[in-house]
C-alpha positions as CSV (number, residue, x, y, z in Angstrom):
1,X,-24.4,-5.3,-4.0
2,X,-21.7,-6.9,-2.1
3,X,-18.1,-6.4,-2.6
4,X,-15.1,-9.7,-2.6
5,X,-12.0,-8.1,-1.9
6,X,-8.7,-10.2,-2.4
7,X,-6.0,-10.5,-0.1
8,X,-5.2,-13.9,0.0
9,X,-1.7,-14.0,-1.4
10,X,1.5,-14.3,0.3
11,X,3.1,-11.3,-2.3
12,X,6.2,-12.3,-1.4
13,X,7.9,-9.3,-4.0
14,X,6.7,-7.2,-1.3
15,X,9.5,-8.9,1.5
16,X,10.5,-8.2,4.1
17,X,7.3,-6.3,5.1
18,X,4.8,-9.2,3.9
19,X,6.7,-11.8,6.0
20,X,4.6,-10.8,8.9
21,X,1.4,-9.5,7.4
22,X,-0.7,-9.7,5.1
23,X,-0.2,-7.3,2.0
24,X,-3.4,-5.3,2.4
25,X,-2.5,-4.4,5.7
26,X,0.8,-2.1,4.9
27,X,0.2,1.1,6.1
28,X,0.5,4.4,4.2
29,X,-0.1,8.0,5.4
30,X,-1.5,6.3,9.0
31,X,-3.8,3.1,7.6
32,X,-3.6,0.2,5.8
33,X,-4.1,-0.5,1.9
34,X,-7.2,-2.3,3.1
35,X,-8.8,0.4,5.5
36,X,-8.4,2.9,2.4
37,X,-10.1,0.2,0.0
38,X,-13.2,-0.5,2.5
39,X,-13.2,3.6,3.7
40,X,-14.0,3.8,-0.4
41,X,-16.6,1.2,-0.4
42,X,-18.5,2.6,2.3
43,X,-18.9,6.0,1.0
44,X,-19.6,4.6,-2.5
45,X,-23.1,3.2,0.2
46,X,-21.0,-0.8,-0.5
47,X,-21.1,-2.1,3.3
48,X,-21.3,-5.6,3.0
49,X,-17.9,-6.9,2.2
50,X,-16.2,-10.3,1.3
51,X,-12.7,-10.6,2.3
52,X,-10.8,-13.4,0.6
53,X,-8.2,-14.2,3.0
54,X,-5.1,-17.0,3.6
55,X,-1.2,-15.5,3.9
56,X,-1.3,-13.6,7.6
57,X,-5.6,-13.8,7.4
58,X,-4.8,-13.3,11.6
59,X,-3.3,-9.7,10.5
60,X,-6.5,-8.6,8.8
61,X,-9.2,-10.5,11.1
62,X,-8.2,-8.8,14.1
63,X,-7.5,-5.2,12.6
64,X,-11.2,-5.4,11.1
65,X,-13.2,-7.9,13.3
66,X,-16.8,-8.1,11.5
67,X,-16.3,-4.4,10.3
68,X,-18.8,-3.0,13.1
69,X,-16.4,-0.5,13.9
70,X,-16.0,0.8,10.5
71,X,-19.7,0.8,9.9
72,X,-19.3,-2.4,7.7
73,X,-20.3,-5.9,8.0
74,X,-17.5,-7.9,6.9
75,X,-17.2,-11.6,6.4
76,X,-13.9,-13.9,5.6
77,X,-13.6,-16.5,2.7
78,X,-10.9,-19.2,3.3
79,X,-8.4,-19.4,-0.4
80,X,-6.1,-22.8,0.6
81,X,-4.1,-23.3,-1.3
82,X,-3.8,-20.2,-3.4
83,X,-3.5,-20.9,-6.3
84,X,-4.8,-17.5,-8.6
85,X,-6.9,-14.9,-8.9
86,X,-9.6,-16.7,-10.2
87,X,-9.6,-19.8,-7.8
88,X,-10.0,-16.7,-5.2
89,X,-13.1,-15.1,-6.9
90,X,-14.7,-18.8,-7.1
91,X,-14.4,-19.4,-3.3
92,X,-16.9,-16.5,-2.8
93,X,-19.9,-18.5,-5.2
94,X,-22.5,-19.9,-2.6
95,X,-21.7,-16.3,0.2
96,X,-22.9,-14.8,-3.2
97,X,-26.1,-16.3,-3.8
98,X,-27.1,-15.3,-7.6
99,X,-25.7,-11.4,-7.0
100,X,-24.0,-9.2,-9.4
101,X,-20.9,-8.4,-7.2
102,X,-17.9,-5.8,-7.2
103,X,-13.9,-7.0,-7.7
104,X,-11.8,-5.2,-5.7
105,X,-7.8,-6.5,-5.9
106,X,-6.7,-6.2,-2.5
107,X,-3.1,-4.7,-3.9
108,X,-4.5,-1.9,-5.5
109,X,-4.7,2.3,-4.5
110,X,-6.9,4.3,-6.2
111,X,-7.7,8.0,-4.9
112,X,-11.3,9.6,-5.5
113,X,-15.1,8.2,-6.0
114,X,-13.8,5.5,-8.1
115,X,-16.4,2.5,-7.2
116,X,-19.3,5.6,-8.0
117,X,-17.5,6.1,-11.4
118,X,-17.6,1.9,-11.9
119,X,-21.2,1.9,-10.7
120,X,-22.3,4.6,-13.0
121,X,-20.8,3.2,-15.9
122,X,-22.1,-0.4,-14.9
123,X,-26.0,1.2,-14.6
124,X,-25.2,2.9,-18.3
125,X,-24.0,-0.3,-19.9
126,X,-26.7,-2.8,-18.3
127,X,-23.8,-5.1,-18.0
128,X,-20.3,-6.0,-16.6
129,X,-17.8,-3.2,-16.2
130,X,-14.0,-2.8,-15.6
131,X,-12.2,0.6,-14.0
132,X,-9.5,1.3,-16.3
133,X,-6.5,3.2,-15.8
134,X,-3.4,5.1,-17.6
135,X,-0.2,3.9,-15.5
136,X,2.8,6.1,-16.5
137,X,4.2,2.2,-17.9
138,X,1.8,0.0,-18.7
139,X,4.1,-2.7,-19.8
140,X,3.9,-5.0,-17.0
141,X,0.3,-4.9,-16.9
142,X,-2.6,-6.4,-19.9
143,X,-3.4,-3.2,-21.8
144,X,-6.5,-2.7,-22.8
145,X,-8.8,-1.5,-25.8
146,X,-11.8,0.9,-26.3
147,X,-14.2,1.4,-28.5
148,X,-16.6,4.3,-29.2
149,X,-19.0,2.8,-27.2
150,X,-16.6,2.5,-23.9
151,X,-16.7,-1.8,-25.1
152,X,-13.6,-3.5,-24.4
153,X,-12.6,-4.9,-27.6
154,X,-8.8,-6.1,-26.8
155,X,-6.9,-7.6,-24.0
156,X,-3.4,-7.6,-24.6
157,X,-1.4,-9.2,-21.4
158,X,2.3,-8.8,-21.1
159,X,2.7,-7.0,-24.3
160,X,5.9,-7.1,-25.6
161,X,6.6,-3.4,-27.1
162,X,8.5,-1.5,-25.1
163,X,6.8,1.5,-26.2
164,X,3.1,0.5,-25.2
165,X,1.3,3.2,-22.9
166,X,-2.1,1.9,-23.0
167,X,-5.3,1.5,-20.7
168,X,-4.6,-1.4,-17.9
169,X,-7.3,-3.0,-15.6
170,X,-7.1,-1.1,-12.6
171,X,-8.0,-4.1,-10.2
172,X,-12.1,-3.2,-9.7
173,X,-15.0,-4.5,-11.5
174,X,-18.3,-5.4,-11.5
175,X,-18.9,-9.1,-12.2
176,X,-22.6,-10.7,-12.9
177,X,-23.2,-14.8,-11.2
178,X,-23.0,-16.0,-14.5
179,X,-19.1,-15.0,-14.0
180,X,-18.8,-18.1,-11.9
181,X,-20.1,-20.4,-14.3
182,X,-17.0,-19.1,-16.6
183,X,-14.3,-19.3,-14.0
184,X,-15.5,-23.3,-13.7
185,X,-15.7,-23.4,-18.3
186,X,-12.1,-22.0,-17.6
187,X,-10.4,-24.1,-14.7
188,X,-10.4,-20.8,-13.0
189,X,-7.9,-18.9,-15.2
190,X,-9.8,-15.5,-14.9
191,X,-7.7,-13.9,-18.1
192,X,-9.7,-16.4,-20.4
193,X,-13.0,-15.2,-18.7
194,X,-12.6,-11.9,-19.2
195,X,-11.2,-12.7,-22.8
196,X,-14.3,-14.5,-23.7
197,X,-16.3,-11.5,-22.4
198,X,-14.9,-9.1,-24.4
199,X,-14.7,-11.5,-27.3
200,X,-18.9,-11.4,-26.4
201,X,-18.9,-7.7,-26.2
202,X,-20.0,-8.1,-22.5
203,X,-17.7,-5.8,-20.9
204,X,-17.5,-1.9,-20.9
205,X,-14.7,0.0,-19.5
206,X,-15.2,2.9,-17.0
207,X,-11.9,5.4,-17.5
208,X,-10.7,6.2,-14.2
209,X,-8.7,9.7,-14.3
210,X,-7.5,9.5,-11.1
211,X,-4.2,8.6,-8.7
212,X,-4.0,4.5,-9.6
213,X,-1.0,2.8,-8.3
214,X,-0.6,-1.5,-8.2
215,X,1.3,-1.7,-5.0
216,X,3.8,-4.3,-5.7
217,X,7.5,-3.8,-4.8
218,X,9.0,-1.9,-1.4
219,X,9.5,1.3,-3.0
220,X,6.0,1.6,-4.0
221,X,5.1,1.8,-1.0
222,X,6.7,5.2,-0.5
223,X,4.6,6.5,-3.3
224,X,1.5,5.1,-2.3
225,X,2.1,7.4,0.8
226,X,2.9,10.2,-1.6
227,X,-0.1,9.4,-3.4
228,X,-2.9,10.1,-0.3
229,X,-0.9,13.1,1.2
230,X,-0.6,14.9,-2.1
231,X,-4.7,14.9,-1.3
232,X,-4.3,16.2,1.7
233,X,-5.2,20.3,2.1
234,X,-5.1,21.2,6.0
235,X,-3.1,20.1,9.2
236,X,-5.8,18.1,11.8
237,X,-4.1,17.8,15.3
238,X,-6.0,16.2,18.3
239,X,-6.6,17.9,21.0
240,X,-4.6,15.7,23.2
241,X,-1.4,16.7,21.1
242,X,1.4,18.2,23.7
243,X,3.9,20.7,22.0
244,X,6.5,21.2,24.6
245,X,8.2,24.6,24.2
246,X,8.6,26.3,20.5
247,X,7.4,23.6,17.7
248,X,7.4,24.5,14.4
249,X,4.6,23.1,12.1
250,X,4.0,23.8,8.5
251,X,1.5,22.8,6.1
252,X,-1.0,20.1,6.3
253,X,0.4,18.0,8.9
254,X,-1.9,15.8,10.8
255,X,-1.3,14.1,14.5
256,X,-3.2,11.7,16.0
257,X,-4.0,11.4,19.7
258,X,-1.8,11.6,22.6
259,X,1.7,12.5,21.3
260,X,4.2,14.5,22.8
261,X,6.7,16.3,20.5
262,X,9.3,18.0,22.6
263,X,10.6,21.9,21.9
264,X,13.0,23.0,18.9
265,X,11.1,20.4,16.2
266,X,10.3,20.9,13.0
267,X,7.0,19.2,11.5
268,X,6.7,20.2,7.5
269,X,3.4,18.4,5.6
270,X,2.3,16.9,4.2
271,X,3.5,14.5,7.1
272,X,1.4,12.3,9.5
273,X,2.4,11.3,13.8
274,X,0.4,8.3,14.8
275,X,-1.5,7.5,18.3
276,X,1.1,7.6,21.4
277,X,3.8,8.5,19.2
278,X,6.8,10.8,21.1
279,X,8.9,13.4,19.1
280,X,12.5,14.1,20.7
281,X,14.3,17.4,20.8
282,X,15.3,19.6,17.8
283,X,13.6,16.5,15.3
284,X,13.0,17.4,11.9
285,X,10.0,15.7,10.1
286,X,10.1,16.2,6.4
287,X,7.4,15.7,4.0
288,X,5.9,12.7,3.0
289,X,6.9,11.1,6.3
290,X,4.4,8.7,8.1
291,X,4.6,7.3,11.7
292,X,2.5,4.8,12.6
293,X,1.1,4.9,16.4
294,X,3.6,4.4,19.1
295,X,6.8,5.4,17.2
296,X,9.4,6.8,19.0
297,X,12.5,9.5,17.3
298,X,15.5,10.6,19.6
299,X,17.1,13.9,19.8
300,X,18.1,15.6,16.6
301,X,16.4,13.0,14.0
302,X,16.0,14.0,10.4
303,X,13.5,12.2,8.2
304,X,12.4,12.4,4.8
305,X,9.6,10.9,2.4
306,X,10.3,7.8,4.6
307,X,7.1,5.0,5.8
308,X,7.6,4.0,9.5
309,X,4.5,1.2,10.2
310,X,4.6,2.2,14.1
311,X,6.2,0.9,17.4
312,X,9.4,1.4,16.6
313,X,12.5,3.5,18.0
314,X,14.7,5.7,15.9
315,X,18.1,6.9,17.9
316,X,19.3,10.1,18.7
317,X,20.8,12.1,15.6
318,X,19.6,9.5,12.9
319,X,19.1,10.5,9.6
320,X,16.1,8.3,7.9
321,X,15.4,9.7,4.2
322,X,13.2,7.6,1.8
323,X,12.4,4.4,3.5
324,X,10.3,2.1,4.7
325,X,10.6,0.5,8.9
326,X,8.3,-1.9,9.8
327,X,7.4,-3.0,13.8
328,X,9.2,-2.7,16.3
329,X,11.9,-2.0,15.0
330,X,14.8,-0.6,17.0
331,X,17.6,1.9,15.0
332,X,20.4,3.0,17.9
333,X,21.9,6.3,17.8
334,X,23.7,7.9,14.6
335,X,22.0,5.4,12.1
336,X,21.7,6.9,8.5
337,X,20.3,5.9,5.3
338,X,22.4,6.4,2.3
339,X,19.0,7.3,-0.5
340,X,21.6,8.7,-3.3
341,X,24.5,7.5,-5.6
342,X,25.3,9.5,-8.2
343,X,23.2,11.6,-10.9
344,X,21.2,10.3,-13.0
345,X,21.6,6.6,-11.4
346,X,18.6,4.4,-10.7
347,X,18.9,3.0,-7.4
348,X,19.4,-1.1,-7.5
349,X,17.8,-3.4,-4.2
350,X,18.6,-7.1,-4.0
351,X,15.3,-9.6,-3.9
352,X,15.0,-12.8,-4.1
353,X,14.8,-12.4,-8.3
354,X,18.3,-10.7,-8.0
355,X,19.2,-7.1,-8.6
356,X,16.0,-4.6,-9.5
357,X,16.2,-1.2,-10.4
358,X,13.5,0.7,-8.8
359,X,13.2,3.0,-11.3
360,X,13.9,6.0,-8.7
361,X,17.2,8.3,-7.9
362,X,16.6,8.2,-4.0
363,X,16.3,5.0,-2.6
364,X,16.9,4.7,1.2
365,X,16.3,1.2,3.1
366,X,13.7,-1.2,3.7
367,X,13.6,-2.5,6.8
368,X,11.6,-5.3,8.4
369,X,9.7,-6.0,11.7
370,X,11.6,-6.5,14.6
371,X,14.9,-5.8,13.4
372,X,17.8,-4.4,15.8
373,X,20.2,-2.2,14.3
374,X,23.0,-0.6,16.5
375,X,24.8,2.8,17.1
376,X,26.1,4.3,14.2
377,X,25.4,2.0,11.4
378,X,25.1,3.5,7.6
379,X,23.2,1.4,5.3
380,X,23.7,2.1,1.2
381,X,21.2,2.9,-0.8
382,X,18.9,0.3,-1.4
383,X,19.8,-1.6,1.7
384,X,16.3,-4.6,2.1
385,X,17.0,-6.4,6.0
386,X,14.4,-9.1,6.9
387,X,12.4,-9.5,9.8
388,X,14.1,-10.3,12.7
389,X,17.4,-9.5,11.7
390,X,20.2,-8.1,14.2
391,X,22.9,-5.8,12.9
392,X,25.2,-4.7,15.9
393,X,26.5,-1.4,16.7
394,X,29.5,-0.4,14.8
395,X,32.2,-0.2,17.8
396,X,35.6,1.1,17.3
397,X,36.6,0.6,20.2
398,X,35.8,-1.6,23.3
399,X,38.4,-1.5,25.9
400,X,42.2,-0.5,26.8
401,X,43.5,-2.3,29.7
């Protein structure tokens, strides 16, 4: 069976970090959504892979190539324009041939053997199957209905009680060819497909248990991250790892190849130092902190539960506490993110839909690729700065004559 993972769209909730990749390919605890996803399929024995690709396709092409590497063969199906979910599934028809297939939603993190648990439930059924999950809110999502016999009987989507905790469609399925031949009855709207199979009785649910998250905001990303390094249990450092004088590490803290963290730090896992990475003086690393490969933090930096995608330089005696940096990015010394307003107060962030609560008491910034911020800045909580973006130093003071 070959599996059609979508990753087409541009996701443009998730700004500024999907300006300059594709959404699949944000990193958390050291990868991308989309190296988790095909990691799963691969030890579920799924190793040929479809990749439905458009917004920053270059971003996922050259990470993955033909999947060699990751023991996978992987081809690339073209979406243009995108228009939906289900004009993204119907591009893959003819790489198909007449194959039952697995849906994977390229936006979705799900911990565990979850494509074994699908499979199971698909062989037990003889039939199409869904992986359900039980979100903590399943009001932005369509809930969904059992019956005794694991059926789907009901599809609610965007129900409108506020008090609905229900089953949701956790983005993975297993779809017979015949699927195709209801995208085309349906003009490709994919809710109507799986309406009419359910009104048919031709789809089972499979109830996954397990971590589920739909990664689709900034600030989820930071508990996407929490989400993989709650699983890990012990620290893994390379050999190659240089700890200059005293270093401090507790807990399961793991460190890739070839960094240098210099004498005085403090490393407390769950945490995660990517490839060429360098640790300054006296830095404390916090839990829940990931830095992707090539990051570099100055003297005396604190972080905390905070996403850096790698390449990037944090000043000397910075404080970065629950946010998210992408690329090469360059924060000058003194910079600190405000994550906390008062109690009991939901932290706001401006996007392009206007002001969104996140939901969350500790909100730090969210910070694009490439962005310059100078010496001493303090950004509120909530602060979002796009890609490229310069913010100079906050001088008090340039010159007497």
């Amino acid at each position: 069976m070959k599996a059609v993972i979508l990753a087409a769209s541009p996701a443009e909730r998730l700004r500024p970090f999907t300006e300059t990749r594709a959404k699949p390919m944000i990193r958390v605890a050291g990868k991308p959504i989309l190296e988790e996803i095909t990691s799963s399929l691969a030890s579920a024995g799924i190793t040929e892979i479809l990749i439905v690709v458009n917004h920053q396709r270059e971003t996922i092409e050259s990470y993955f190539g033909h999947g060699h590497e990751f023991g996978l063969s992987i081809d690339y199906v073209l979406q243009d324009p995108v228009d939906g979910i289900g004009a993204a599934v119907k591009c893959c028809e003819y790489a198909l041939g007449n194959e039952e297939f697995l849906l994977v939603y390229g936006d979705v993190l799900v911990t565990g053997p979850v494509f074994e648990s699908l499979m199971a439930q698909h062989v037990e059924s003889g039939g199409a199957a869904a992986a359900l999950s039980l979100p903590a809110s399943s009001r932005e999502f369509g809930n969904v209905y059992l019956n005794q016999d694991m059926k789907i009987v009901e599809l609610v989507e965007k129900p409108t009680d506020p008090h609905l905790s229900n089953y949701v469609f956790a983005g993975v399925f297993v779809l017979p060819h015949s699927f195709f031949h209801l995208l085309g009855t349906h003009g490709n709207d994919i809710e109507k497909c799986y309406q009419e199979m359910i009104s048919a009785g031709a789809l089972s649910g499979a109830i996954w248990e397990g971590e589920w998250l739909d990664v689709r905001r900034p600030w989820d990303i930071l508990e996407a991250n929490r989400i993989l390094m709650r699983m890990w249990r012990r620290a893994e450092i390379h050999d190659s790892v240089k700890l200059e004088g005293n270093v401090q590490i507790e807990g399961p803290v793991h460190i890739e190849e070839d960094v240098v963290i210099g004498s005085g730090s403090v490393l407390k896992g769950p945490c995660y130092i990517g490839k060429g990475s360098y640790i300054g003086n006296n830095t404390l690393i916090r839990e829940y902190t990931s830095l992707g490969p090539e990051s570099v933090v100055g003297y005396g930096t604190e972080l905390k539960n905070c996403v850096l995608f790698g390449k990037s330089t944090l000043g000397r005696l910075s404080y970065i506490g629950d946010s998210v940096i992408g690329e090469r990015a360059h924060l000058g010394t003194g910079v600190t993110t405000v994550n906390y307003e008062a109690p009991d107060t939901q932290i706001m962030v401006e996007t392009e839909e206007g002001r969104l609560s996140t939901g969350m008491n500790k909100v730090g910034a969210f910070i694009g690729d490439n962005v310059h911020i100078g010496a001493r800045q303090v950004l509120a909580a909530g602060t979002s700065i796009k890609s490229g973006e310069v913010v100079e130093s906050l001088i008090t003071l340039r010159s007497i004559m």
